[in-house]
N, C-alpha and C positions, 0 to 999 in steps of 0.2 A: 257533528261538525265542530262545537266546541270544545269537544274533547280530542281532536287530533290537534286544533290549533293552539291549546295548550303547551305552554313553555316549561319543557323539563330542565327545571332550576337545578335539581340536583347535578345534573350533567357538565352544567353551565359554572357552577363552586368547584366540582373536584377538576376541570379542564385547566377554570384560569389562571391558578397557580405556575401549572406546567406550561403557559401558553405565556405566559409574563417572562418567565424566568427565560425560557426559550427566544423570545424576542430580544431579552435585554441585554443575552449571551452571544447570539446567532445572527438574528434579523436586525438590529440594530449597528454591529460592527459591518456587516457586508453591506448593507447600504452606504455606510460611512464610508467605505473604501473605495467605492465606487463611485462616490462626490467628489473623494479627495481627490481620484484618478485624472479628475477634469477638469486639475487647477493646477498652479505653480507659484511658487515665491519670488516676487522682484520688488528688492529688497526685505522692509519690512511688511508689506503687501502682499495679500493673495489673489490671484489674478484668477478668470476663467479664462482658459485656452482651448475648451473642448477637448480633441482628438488629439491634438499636438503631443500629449506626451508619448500615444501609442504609437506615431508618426516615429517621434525621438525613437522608442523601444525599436521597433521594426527595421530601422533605416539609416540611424544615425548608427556610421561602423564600429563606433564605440562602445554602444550599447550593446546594437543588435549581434555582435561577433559572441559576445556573455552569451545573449539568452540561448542562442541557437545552439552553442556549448552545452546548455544547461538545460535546455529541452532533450537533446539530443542524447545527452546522458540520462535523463529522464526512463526515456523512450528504453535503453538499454538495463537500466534497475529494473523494470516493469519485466520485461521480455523475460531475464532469469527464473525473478518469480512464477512467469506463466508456465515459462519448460521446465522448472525444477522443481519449485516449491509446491505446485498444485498436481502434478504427478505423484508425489514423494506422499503428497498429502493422503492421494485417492489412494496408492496403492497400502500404506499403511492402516489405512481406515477399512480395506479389504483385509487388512490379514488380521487385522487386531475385532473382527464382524464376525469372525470364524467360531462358532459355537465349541470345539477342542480346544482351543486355543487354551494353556491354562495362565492365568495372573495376567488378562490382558489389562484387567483395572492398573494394575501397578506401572504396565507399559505404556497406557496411557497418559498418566499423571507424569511420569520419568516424560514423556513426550512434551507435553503440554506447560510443565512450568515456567522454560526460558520465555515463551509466550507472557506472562506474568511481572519478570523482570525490569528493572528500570534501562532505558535505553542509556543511560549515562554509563552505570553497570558495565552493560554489555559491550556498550564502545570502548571504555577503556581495558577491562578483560580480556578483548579479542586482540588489542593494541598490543599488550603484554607479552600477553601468548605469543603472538605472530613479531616479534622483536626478534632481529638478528641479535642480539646484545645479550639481553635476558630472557628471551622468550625459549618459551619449551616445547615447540614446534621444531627445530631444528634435532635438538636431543631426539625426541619421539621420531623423525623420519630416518634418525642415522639409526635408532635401537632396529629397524627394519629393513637395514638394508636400502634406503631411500633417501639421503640426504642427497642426491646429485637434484633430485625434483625440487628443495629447496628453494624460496629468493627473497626479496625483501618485499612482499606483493603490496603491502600496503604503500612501501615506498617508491615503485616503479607507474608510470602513467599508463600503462599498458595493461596492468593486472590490478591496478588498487582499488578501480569504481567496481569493476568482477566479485574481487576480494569482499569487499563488504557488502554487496548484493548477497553473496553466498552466507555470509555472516545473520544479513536477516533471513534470508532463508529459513537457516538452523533457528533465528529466535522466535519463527511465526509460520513456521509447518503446523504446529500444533488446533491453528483456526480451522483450516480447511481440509485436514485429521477427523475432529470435535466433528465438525459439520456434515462431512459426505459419511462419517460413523452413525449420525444421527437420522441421514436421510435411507440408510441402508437398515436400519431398523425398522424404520415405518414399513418395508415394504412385504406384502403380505405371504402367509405364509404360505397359502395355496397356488401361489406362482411358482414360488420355490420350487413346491413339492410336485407342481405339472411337468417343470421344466426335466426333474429327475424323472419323472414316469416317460419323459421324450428322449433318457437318457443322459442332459445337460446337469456334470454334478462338477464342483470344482473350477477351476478358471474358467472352464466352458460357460459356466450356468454365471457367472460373471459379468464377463463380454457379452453374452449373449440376451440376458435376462434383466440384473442388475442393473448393469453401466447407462442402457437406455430409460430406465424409469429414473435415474438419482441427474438426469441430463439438466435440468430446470435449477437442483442446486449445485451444479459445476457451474454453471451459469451464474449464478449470483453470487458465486465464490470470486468468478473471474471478475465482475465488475468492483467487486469490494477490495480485488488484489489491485484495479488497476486507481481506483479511489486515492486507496492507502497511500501508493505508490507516489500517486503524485499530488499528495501532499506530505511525504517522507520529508525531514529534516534533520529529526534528535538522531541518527545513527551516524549519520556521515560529522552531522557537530560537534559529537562527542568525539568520535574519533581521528577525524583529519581537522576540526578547528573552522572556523567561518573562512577560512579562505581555501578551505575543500581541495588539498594539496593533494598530490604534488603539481604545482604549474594547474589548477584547475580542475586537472583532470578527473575529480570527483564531484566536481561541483555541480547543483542539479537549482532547480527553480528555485526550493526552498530559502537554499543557501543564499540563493543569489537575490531572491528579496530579501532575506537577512542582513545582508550587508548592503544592499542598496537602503533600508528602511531606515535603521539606526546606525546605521556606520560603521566602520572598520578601523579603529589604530587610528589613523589619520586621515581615516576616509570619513568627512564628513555624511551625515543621514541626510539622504532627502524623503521627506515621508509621499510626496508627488508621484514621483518614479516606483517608487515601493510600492505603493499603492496597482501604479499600473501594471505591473509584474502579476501581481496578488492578483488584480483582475484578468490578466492572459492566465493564470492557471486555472481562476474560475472556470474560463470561457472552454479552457482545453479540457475538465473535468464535466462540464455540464453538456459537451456534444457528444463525449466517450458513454456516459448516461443516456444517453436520448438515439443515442445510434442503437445501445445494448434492448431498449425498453422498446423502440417501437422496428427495430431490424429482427435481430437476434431471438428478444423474448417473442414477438408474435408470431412467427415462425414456430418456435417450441409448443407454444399452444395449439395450431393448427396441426404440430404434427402430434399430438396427442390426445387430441381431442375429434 
């Protein structure tokens, strides 16, 4: 008995390091943000107001017309990624799985690097490119017979939030690439090799065999696309600016605590308001998690077990 109740000190040294630093980074700011959420400035006084600011966020048409803008746009970066980016993902990590395949190393890495890049980079890169002025998007669709397809998409409100969903797309295929590659490795070979003695070789043994064992890491692909997503900020910043133009039309949570937080031009910061933003993404992030973990994942466990 006194050797189970023995305290493993060693555990307790190499932990608190990482448990400190993690508090002082993580759990220490979201508490704060959370305090500040529930207060206001009148004058040089900080007031408690409780609820009142999420009241203001929700209701007041001034506010509330932003966020629902900027959810709503959310909601739409999210959805690309799920129909584009995590298909493009699975299916490339099926072809580059393929034991013939030769120099799939090299097509991985060619994959995988805009993943790596700085978002600053990439926004102003893809700004260039996609330039009626100087960009080399218009050249390259007229060398093809395509320049009628042509427009300003970053500069139209119809195409520009699209446009740069499709943008990370291209810089963050390469995660859930990495990933359903890695999960399609582990899977053993005597399944393979049953499914070909059942005849199943090829896309068949795929859909068939594959697809349902690597189901668990699609799954935790999807909730890490919808994480990201909605705390996305540096792609749209760098490239349409804190006022996530044109007229808005790109502008998502991030943005829009960004410029509520610290301020715009002449938009004075409120850190109040900011704050409650910061917590309606919490709140929107922590029930997308909690729907995924006890809907989604325990489902997946029952049917696999």
């Amino acid at each position: 008995m006194a050797e189970r109740r023995q305290i493993r000190w060693h555990i307790v040294v190499f932990l608190t390091p990482a448990v400190l630093v993690y508090t002082a980074i993580m759990i220490f700011p979201l508490f704060n943000t959370l305090r500040l959420a529930l207060y206001t400035e009148v004058g040089q006084m900080r007031e408690f107001v409780g609820l009142q600011n999420f009241r203001t966020l929700f209701g007041d048409p001034r506010w509330s017309d932003s966020f629902w803008n900027a959810l709503g746009n959310n909601f739409w970066f999210f959805i690309i990624h799920m129909l584009v980016q995590n298909p493009i993902g699975v299916l490339l990590a099926a072809i580059l799985s393929h034991p013939k395949l030769r120099f799939s190393a090299l097509y991985r890495s060619a994959i995988f690097i805009p993943t790596i890049l700085s978002f600053v980079i990439v926004g102003f890169a893809w700004k260039l490119i996609l330039s009626p002025i100087w960009g080399i998007a218009p050249g390259m669709l007229d060398a093809v017979g395509l320049k009628f397809l042509y427009a300003p998409w970053l500069g139209k409100e119809e195409y520009a939030l699209t446009t740069l969903a499709l943008v990370s797309v291209w810089q963050f295929v390469g995660i859930p690439m990495m990933l359903i590659y890695a999960a399609l490795l582990t899977i053993p070979e005597e399944i393979i090799e049953a499914g070909e003695c059942d005849g199943l070789t090829g896309w068949a043994a795929f859909w068939k065999i594959k697809l349902p064992l690597i189901l668990p890491s699609i799954g935790i692909i999807s909730i890490l696309t919808f994480v990201g997503n909605f705390n996305a900020f540096d792609l749209i910043y760098a490239a349409q600016g804190a006022l996530a133009g044109p007229d808005y039309s790109t502008d998502i949570l991030g943005t829009f605590m960004y410029r509520t937080f610290f301020g715009f031009q002449l938009q004075l910061g409120d850190p109040h308001m900011g704050s409650a933003i910061a917590t309606a993404m919490f709140a929107i992030i922590l029930i997308g998690v909690c729907i995924y973990l006890f809907g989604i994942q325990t489902r997946m466990r029952r049917y696999q077990f």
